[in-house]
N, C-alpha and C positions, 0 to 999 in steps of 0.2 A: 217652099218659102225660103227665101235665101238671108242671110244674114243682116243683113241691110235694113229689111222688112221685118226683122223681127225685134234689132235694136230699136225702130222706130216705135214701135206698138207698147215695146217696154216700156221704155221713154214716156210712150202718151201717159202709159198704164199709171206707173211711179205718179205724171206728175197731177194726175184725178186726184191722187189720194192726199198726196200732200196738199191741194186748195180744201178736199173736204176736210181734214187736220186741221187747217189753215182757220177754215170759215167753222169749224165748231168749238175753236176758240174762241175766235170773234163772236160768238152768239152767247159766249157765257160771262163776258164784260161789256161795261156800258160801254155804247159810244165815244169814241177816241178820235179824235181828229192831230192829237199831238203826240210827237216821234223825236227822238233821241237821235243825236249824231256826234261825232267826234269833237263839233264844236258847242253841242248844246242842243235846246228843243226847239225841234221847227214847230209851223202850226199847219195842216194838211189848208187850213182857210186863207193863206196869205198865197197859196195858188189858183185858187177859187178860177179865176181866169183862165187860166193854163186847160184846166183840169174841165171845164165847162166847152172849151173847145175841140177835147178828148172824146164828149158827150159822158162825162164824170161827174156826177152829182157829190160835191166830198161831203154835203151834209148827209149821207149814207152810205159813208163810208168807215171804216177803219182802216188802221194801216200799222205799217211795222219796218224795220229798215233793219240793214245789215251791212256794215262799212259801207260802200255809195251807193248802195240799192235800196231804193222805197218799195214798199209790196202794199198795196193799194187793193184793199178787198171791199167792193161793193155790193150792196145789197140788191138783190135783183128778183121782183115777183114774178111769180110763175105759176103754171097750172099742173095737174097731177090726173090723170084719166088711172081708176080706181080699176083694178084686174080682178079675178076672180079668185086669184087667191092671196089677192092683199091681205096684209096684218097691218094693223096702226105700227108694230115693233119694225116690218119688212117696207115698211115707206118714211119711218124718222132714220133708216138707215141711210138714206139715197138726199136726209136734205138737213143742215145745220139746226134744225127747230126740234123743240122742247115738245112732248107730249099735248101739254097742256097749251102752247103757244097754237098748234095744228088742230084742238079742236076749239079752241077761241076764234080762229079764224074762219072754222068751216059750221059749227054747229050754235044754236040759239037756245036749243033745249037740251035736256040730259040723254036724246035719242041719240046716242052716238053710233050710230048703223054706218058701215061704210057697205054701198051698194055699185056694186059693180056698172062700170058707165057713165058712172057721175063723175065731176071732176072738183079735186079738193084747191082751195089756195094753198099756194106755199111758196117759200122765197129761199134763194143760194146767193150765195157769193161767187162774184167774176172778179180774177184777179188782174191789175193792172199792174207793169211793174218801170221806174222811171230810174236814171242816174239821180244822185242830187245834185250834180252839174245842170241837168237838163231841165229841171227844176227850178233853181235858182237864177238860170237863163232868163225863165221865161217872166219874172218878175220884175217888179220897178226901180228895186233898190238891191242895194250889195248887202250881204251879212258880213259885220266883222265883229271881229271875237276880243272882248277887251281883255288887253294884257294887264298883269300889276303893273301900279302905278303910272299908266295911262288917265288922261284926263278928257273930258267930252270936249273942252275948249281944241285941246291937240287934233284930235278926232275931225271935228268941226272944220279944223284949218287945215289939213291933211287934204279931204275930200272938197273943199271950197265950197263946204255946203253952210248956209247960217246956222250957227248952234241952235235957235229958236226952233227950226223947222224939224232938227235930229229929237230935241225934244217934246217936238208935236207926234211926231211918227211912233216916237217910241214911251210917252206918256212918262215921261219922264220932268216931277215937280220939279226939283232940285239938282241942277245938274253937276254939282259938289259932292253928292251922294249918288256915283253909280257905283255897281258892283263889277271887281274884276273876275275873267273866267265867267263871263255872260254874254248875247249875244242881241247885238242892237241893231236895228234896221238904216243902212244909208241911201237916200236917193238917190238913182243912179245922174249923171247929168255927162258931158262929152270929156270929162274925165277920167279916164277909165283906167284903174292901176291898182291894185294888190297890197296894201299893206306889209310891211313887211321891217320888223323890229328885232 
C-alpha cells in the first residue's frame, strides 16, 4: 500500500468521524435552520430553492458555518439488519440516536428483543457543504449589512428599489426604526453593485 492510498483512507477515516461528532451534536439541539456569519444570521429557509434543487430538504436539516463555509447536516432514514452480536450500546454507536429515540422507533411494547435478521429504523446525518457566496448567489435579493447611521430611505435609493417593497420583504413597520449592525434583505433587480461606505 503505498502512500497515497493510505493518506486517502486516513482522510476518509478522520472525516466519518468528524460528520458522526458532527450529527451527534445535532441530535442533542432542537432543530436549527439559522447560522451566524460575519454579517449577521442567515436563515437555511431563504434558500429553500437552492437547496431543493441540491435534493436538500432544509426543513431536516441543521447547519453550522465557519468563516464562508456552511455545513448543512441532513437527516437521513435508514435501516439497520440486526447481527448476531448486536448490543443496543454496539448500534447507538454507528448512528446519532438516543436509546430511547431507537426503541421508540422500532418497538410498541416493553419486548425490547433485538433478533438477529430483522431490521431496526434509524436515521444519520449527510453533510452538505456550500460557500456563502454560492449561497447567496442563488437567491433573489442582495444581503446588506446596515451601517451607523444609515437610513432605509438611503438604502432604498442606493438600490433603486421602493422603500415600500425593502419594507415588505423585510417586515419592516416603521422604517425610522431600523437597527444598525443588522442585516436586511434587498431585491436584486439589473442593478448590480456592492455597497460600499
Amino acid at each position: 500500500m503505498n502512500g497515497k492510498t493510505i493518506y486517502k483512507r486516513l482522510l476518509s477515516f478522520l472525516t466519518s468521524i468528524s460528520l458522526v461528532i458532527s450529527a451527534s451534536a445535532c441530535n442533542k439541539e432542537e432543530q436549527n435552520t439559522k447560522f451566524e456569519t460575519a454579517q449577521g444570521t442567515r436563515d437555511l429557509k431563504d434558500y429553500a430553492d437552492f437547496l431543493e434543487e441540491q435534493d436538500i430538504d432544509y426543513k431536516k436539516c441543521r447547519v453550522d458555518s465557519t468563516g464562508d463555509r456552511v455545513f448543512i447536516f441532513e437527516k437521513k432514514d435508514s435501516k439497520y439488519k440486526i447481527r448476531e452480536e448486536d448490543t443496543f450500546n454496539s448500534i447507538l454507536e454507528l448512528y446519532p440516536m438516543t436509546k430511547e429515540e431507537l426503541l421508540d422507533l422500532n418497538f410498541k411494547s416493553d419486548d425490547y428483543e433485538l433478533i438477529p435478521g430483522e431490521t431496526l429504523k434509524v436515521y444519520y446525518y449527510e453533510m452538505h457543504q456550500f460557500t456563502l457566496e454560492e449561497l447567496d448567489e442563488s437567491t433573489d435579493w442582495h444581503y446588506h449589512y446596515i451601517q451607523p447611521g444609515e437610513t432605509l430611505s438611503e438604502i432604498a435609493q442606493y438600490y433603486d428599489i421602493p422603500l415600500e417593497i425593502i419594507q415588505e420583504l423585510n417586515n419592516i413597520e416603521d422604517p425610522n426604526l431600523i437597527q444598525s449592525n443588522t442585516i436586511i434583505k434587498i431585491p436584486k433587480n439589473n442593478k448590480e453593485k456592492e455597497l460600499t461606505k
